[in-house]
C-alpha positions as CSV (number, residue, x, y, z in Angstrom):
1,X,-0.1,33.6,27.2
2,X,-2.5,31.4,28.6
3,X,-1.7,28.0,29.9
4,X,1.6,28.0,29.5
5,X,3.6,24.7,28.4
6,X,0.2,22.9,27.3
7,X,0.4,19.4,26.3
8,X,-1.3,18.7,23.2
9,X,-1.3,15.5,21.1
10,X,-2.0,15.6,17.6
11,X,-3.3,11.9,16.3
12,X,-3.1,10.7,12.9
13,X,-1.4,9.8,10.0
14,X,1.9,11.3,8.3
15,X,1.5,9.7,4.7
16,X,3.5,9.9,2.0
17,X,2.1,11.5,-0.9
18,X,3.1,11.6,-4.1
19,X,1.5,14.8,-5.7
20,X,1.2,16.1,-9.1
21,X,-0.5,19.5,-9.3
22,X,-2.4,21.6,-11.6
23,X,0.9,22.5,-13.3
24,X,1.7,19.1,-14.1
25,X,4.8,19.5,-11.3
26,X,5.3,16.2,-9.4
27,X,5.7,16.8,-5.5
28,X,7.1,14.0,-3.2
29,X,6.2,15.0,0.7
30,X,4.6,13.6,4.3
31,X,1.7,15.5,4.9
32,X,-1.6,15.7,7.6
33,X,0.0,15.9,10.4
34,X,3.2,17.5,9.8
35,X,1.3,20.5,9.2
36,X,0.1,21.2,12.3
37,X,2.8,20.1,14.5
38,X,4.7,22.4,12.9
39,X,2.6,25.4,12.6
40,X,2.1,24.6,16.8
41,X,6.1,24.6,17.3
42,X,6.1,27.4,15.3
43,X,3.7,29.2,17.8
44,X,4.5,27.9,21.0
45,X,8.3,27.0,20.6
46,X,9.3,25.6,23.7
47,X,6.4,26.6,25.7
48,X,4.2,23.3,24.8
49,X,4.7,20.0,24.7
50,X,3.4,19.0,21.4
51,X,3.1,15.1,20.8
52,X,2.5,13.3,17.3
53,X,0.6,10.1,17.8
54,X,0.6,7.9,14.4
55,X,1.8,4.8,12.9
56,X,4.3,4.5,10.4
57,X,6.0,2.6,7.5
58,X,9.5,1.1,8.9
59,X,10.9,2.8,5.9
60,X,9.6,6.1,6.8
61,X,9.9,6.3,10.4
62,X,13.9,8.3,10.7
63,X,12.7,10.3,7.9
64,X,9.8,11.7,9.6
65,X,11.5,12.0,12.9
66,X,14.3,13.8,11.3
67,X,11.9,15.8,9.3
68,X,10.0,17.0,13.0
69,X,13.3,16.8,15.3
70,X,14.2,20.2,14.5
71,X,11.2,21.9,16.2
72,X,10.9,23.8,19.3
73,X,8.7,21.6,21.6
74,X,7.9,18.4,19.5
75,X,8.4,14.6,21.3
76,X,8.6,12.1,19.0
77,X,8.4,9.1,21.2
78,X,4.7,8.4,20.0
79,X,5.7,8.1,16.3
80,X,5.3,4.5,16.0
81,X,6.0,1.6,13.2
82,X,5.9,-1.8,14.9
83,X,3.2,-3.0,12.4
84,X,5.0,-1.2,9.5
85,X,1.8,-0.1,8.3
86,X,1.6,3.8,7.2
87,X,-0.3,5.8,4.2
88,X,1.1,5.9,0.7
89,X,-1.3,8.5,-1.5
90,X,-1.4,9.1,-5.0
91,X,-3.0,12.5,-5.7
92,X,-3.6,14.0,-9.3
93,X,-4.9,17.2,-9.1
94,X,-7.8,18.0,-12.6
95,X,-7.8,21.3,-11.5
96,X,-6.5,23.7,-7.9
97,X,-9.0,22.3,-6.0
98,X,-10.2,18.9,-7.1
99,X,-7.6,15.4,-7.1
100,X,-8.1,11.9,-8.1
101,X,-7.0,10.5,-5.1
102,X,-5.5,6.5,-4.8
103,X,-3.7,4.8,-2.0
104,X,-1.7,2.0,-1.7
105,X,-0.4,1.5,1.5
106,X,-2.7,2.3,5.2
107,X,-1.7,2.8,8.7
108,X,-3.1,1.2,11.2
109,X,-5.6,2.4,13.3
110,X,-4.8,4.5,16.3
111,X,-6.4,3.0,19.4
112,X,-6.6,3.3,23.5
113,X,-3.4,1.5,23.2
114,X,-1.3,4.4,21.8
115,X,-2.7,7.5,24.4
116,X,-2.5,5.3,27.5
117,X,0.2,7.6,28.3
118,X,-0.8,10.9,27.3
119,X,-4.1,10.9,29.2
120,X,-2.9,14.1,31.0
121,X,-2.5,16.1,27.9
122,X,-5.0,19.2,27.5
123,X,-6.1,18.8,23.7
124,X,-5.8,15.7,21.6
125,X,-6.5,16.6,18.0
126,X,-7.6,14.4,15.4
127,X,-7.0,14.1,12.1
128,X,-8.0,11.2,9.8
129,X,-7.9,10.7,6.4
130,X,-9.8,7.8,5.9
131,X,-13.1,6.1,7.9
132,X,-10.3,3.7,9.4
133,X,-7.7,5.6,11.4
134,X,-9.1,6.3,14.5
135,X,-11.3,3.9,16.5
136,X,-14.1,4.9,18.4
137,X,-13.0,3.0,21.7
138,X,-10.1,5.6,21.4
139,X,-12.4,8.5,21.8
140,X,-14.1,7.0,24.4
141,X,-11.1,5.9,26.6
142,X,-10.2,9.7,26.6
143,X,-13.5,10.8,27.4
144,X,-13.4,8.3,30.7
145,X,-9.8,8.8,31.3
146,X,-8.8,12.2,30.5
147,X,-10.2,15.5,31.0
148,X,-8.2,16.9,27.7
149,X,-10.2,18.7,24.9
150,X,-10.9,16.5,22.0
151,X,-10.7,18.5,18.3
152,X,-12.0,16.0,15.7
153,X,-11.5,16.5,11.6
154,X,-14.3,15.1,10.3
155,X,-13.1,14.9,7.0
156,X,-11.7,10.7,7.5
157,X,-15.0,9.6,8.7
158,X,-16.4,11.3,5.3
159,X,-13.7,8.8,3.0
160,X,-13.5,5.5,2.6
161,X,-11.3,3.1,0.1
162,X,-12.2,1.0,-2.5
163,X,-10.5,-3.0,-2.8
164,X,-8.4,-0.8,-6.1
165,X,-7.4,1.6,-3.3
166,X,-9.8,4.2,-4.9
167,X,-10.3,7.1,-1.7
168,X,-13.7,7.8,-2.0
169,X,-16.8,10.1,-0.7
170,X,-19.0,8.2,2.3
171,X,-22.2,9.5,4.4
172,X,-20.8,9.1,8.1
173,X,-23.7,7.1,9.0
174,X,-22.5,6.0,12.8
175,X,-21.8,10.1,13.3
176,X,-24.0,10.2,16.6
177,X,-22.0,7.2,18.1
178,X,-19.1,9.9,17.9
179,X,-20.5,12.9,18.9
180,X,-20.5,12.1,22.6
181,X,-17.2,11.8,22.3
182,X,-16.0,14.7,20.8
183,X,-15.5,18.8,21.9
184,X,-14.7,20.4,18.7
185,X,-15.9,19.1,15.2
186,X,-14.6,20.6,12.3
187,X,-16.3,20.1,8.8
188,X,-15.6,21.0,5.1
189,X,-18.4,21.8,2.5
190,X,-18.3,18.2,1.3
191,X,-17.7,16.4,5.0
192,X,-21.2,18.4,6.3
193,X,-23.2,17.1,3.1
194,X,-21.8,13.8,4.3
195,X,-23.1,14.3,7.7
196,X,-26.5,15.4,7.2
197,X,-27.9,12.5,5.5
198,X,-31.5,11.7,4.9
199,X,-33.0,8.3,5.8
200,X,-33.5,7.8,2.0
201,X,-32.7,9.1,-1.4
202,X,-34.0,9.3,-4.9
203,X,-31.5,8.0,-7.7
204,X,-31.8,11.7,-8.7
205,X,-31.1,13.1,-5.6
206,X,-28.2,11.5,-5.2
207,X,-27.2,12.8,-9.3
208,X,-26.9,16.7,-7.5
209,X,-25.3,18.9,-5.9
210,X,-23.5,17.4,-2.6
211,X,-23.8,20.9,-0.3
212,X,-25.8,22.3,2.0
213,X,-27.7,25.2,2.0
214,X,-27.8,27.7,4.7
215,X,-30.8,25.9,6.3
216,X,-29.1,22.7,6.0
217,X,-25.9,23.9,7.5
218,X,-27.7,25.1,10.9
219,X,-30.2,22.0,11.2
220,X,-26.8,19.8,10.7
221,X,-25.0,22.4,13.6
222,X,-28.3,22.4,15.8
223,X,-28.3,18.7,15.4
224,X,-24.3,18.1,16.1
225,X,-24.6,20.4,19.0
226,X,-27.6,18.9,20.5
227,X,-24.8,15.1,21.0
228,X,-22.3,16.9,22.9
229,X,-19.5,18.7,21.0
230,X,-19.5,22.5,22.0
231,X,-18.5,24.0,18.7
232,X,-18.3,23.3,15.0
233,X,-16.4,25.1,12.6
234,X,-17.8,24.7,9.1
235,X,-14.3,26.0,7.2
236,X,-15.4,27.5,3.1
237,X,-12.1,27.5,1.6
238,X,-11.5,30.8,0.5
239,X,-14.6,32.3,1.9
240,X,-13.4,31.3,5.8
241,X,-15.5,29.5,8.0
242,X,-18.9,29.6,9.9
243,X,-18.7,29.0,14.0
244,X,-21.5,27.1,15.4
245,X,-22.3,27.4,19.1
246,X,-25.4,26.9,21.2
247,X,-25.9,30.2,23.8
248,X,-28.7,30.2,26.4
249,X,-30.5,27.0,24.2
250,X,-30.3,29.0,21.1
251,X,-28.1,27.7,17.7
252,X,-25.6,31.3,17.5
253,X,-23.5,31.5,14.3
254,X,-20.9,33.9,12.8
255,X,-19.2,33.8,9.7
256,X,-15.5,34.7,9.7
257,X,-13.7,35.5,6.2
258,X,-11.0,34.1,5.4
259,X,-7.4,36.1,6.1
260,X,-6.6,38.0,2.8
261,X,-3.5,36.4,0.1
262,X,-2.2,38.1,-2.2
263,X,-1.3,34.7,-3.7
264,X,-2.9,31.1,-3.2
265,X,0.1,28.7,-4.0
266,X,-1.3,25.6,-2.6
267,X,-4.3,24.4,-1.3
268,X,-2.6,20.6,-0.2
269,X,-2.5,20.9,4.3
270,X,-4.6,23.8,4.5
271,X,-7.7,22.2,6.3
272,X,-4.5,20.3,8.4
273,X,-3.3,23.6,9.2
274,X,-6.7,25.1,10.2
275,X,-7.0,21.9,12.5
276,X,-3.8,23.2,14.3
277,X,-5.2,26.9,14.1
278,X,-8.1,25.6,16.0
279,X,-6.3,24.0,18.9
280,X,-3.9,27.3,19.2
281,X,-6.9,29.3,19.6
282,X,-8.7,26.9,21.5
283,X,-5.7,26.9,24.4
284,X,-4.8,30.7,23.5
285,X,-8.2,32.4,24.0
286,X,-9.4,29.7,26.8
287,X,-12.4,28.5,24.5
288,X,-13.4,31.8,22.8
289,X,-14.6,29.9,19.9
290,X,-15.2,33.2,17.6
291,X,-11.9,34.3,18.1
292,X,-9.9,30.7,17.8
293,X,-11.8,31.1,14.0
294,X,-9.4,34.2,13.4
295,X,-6.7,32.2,14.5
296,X,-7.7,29.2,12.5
297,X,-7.9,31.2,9.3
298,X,-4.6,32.8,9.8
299,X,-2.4,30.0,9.8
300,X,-4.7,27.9,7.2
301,X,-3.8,31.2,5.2
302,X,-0.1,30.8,6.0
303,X,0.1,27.7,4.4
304,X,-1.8,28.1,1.7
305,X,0.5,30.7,0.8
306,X,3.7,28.5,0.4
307,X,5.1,25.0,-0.4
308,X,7.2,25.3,2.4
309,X,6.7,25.0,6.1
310,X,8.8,27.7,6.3
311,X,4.8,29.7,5.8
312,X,4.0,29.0,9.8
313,X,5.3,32.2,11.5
314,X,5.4,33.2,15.1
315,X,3.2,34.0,17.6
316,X,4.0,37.8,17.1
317,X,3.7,37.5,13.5
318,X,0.4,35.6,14.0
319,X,-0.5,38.4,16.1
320,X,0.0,40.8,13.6
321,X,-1.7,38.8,10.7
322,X,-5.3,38.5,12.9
323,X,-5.1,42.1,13.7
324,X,-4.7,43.2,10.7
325,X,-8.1,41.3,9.2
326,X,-10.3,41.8,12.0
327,X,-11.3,43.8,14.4
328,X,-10.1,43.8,18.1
C-alpha cells in the first residue's frame, strides 16, 4: 500500500443528533466525523495514524472517546472540551432525503490553536456543518506551516443558523478567500448552487430551482479550479459523483456512478463517509483523482447501506466492492 502509516487528521464536529426518520423511528447518535474515522480504521487498521480534531460538550466527551477507543489506529488526544461547547441537532426527516433541521447547542470553532501539533500530518480533512466551525486563519496556518493535503466539505460554509437555531441554506459568498487554501473541494447538488452565485438576483429567480445545470456545474469547476484546489468532486447522491480536474489548461471531467445497493437504509453520514472515501483514495492511489472517486463511492455506499458502523469493511473487501463496479 502506498504510504504506509499516513497521518491524517480529520477536523470537525461529532454532534449529537437526535434523528427521527421517514418511518417515524427516533435515533439518538454522534455523527460527522465518526463516520469517517471509522470507515479510515476500518481501512488502514493500524497502518495510519488517524487523528479527530473537534470540540466537545463536557458531557459528551468519555462517550465519544469510548465510542472511537476501540479502533485500530485512532488517537484521541485531539478530542477536546475545555469550552464545553459541542453540536446538539434536531433532525426530522419529511421524506428519505429532505430534514427540518434545528440545533441547540454549537462547538466552537476549530482554529490554528488545535493543529499546532499535527502540522506534520499528510491530509487534514474537513468537515463542517455550519458556516462557523472552521476558521479561515486555520486553513491558512496549514497552508504556511504544513505541507499536508487539505480535503474541504463544502457543505458547512453552504449553512448557517438562525437566533431560533433554524440550520439554514447560505450562498458562500467569501468562497475565493478559501480556495487558496484548499486541495480538494467536495460539493453536493445544493452546496455548488450555493457556490456559484450571481452578483444579483430577481425575487423570481430566487422562487426556482437551486441546481446547476451541466454548464453551470463546469463554469463553477473551471472557476474553483482556476483559485487553487486541484480537484472537486461534485457527489449526486444516488447517481455518484462528477470529478473535476484541469489537464494541460483544459477543465477534464468524468462522471463516476455510484457503487450498486441492493438496499438504501440510510442516507444520514453518507456525504461524511464519501469525505473519508476521498482521503483513502487520495493517500491510496497517490492523487489519482478518477480512481479515489471509486473509492469514495464505495464506502459512501457502505454506509448508506446500514445503521451501523459495522457497514465500513476492509481494505480487501473494499477491494472487492470497486472491482466489481468498475473497470480496472
Amino acid at each position: 500500500m502506498p504510504n504506509i502509516h499516513p497521518k491524517i487528521a480529520i477536523l470537525g464536529p461529532v454532534p449529537y443528533y437526535n434523528i427521527t426518520n421517514w418511518k417515524n423511528e427516533s435515533i439518538d447518535r454522534y455523527g460527522t466525523i465518526t463516520y469517517p474515522v471509522i470507515a479510515l480504521s476500518k481501512l488502514f487498521g493500524e497502518n495510519a495514524h488517524i487523528v479527530p480534531v473537534t470540540h466537545v460538550r463536557q458531557k459528551d466527551e468519555q462517550t465519544v472517546k469510548t465510542l472511537l477507543r476501540g479502533y485500530s489506529g485512532v488517537e484521541l488526544q485531539h478530542i477536546n472540551s475545555d469550552q464545553d461547547q459541542g453540536d446538539v441537532v434536531r433532525m426530522r426527516f419529511v421524506d428519505p432525503k429532505k430534514a427540518l433541521e434545528k440545533q441547540y447547542a454549537f462547538m466552537n470553532p476549530i482554529t490554528p490553536h488545535d493543529v499546532k501539533n499535527i502540522l506534520d500530518f499528510n491530509i487534514f480533512a474537513f468537515i463542517p456543518i455550519a458556516d462557523y466551525e472552521i476558521s479561515l486563519e486555520t486553513l491558512i496556518f496549514i497552508k504556511q506551516y504544513s505541507k499536508g493535503q487539505v480535503v474541504f466539505d463544502g457543505h458547512g460554509q453552504t449553512m448557517a443558523m438562525t437566533s431560533l437555531g433554524d440550520r439554514v441554506p447560505k450562498f458562500w459568498i467569501d468562497r475565493d478567500l478559501w480556495l487558496p487554501y484548499i486541495d480538494v473541494l467536495i460539493l453536493n447538488r445544493e452546496d455548488a448552487y450555493a457556490t456559484w452565485f450571481s452578483h444579483e438576483y430577481t425575487f423570481e429567480e430566487l422562487e426556482q430551482s437551486q441546481t446547476l445545470g451541466e454548464t453551470e456545474q463546469k463554469a463553477l469547476a473551471k472557476h474553483i479550479l482556476s483559485k487553487g484546489p486541484k480537484a472537486l468532486y461534485l457527489t449526486l447522491e444516488d447517481e455518484g459523483c462528477i470529478v473535476f480536474t484541469m489537464k494541460n489548461g483544459e477543465l477534464h471531467s468524468k462522471k463516476v456512478p455510484a457503487v450498486s445497493t441492493e438496499l438504501t437504509v440510510t442516507t444520514i453520514g453518507c456525504g461524511d463517509a464519501f469525505v473519508g472515501g476521498v482521503v483513502f483514495g487520495l493517500l491510496h492511489t497517490k492523487n489519482d483523482y478518477e480512481k479515489t472517486a471509486e473509492y469514495a463511492n464505495a464506502i459512501a455506499s457502505q454506509r448508506c447501506n446500514a445503521e451501523s458502523y459495522d457497514a465500513f469493511l476492509s481494505i480487501e473487501e473494499t477491494e472487492k466492492l470497486v472491482r466489481g463496479n468498475y473497470k480496472l
